[in-house]
One Martini backbone bead per residue (centre of mass of N, CA, C, O) as a GRO file, in nm:
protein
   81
    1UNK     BB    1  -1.113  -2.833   0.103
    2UNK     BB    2  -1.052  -2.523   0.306
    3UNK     BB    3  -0.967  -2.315   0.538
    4UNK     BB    4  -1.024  -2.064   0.713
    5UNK     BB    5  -0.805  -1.802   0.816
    6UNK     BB    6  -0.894  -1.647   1.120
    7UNK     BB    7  -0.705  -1.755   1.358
    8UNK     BB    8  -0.461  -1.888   1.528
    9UNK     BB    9  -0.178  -2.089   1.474
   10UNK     BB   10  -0.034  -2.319   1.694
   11UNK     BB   11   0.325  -2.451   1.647
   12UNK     BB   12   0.571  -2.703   1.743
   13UNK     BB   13   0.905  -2.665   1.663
   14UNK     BB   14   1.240  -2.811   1.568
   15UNK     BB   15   1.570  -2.660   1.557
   16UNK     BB   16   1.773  -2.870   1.656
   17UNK     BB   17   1.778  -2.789   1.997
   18UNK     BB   18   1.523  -2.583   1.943
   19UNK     BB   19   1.226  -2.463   2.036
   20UNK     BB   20   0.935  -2.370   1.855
   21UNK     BB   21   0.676  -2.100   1.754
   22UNK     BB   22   0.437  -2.121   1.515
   23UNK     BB   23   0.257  -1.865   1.396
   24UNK     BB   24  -0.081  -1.882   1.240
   25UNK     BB   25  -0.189  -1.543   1.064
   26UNK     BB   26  -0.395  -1.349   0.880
   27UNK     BB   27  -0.143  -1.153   0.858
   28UNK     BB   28   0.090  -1.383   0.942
   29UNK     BB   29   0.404  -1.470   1.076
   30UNK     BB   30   0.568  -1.645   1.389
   31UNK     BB   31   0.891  -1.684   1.519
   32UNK     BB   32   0.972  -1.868   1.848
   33UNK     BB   33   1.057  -1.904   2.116
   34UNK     BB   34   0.968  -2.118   2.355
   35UNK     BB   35   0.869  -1.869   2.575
   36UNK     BB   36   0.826  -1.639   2.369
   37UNK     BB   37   0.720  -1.321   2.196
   38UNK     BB   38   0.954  -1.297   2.028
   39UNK     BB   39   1.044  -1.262   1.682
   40UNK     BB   40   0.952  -1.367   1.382
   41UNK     BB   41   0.793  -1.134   1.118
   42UNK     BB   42   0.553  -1.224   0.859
   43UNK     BB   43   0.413  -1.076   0.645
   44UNK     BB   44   0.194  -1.168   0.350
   45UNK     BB   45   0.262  -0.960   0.191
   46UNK     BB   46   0.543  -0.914   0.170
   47UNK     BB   47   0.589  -1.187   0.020
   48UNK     BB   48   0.412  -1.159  -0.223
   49UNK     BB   49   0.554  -0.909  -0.323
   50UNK     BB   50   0.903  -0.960  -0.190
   51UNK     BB   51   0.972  -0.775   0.048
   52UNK     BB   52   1.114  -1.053   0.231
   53UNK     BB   53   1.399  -0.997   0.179
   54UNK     BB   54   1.444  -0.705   0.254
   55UNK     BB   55   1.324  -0.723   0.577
   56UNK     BB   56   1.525  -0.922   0.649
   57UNK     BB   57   1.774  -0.797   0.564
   58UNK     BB   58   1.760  -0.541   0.740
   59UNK     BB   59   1.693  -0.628   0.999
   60UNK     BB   60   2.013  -0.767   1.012
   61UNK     BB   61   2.139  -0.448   1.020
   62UNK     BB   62   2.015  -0.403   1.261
   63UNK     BB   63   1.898  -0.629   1.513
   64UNK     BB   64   1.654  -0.733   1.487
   65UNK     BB   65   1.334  -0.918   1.551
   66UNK     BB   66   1.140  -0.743   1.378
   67UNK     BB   67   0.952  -0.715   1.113
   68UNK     BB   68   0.819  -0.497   0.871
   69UNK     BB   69   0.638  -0.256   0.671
   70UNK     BB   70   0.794  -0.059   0.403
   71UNK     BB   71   0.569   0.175   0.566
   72UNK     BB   72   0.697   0.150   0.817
   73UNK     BB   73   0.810   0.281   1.170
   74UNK     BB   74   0.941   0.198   1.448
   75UNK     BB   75   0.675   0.370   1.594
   76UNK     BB   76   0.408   0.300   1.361
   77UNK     BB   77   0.452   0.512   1.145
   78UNK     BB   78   0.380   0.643   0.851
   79UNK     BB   79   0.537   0.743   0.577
   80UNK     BB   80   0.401   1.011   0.523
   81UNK     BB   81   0.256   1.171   0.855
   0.00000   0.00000   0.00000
């Protein structure tokens, strides 16, 4: 049996010389340098839709450090308001 996703689960990781914090969260997860709080950040739905690949792909030829969701604008609200 698995426990239901409710609140954030952060977790330390390495990767080469670098320490990283991977939290998971039910919205989605989140990897940052460990002392950061920015950093990559992708929606559970983006992933399952397929869009986690163009928001990755977008995001960096703009060189943001977070995806949103292909309906949000840097702003916050949504397109189409």
């Amino acid at each position: 049996m698995t426990a239901k996703l409710e609140k954030p689960l952060k977790r330390e990781l390495q990767i080469g010389e670098q320490l990283y914090t991977l939290t998971i969260s039910p919205t989605g997860l989140l990897l940052a340098l460990k002392g950061h709080r920015k950093g990559v950040e992708l929606a559970w739905q983006d992933l399952v839709s397929g869009d986690a690949a163009l928001a990755t792909a977008l995001n960096a030829s703009l060189g943001g450090a977070t995806s949103r969701g292909p309906s949000e604008s840097p702003g916050g609200a949504k397109s189409g308001d």
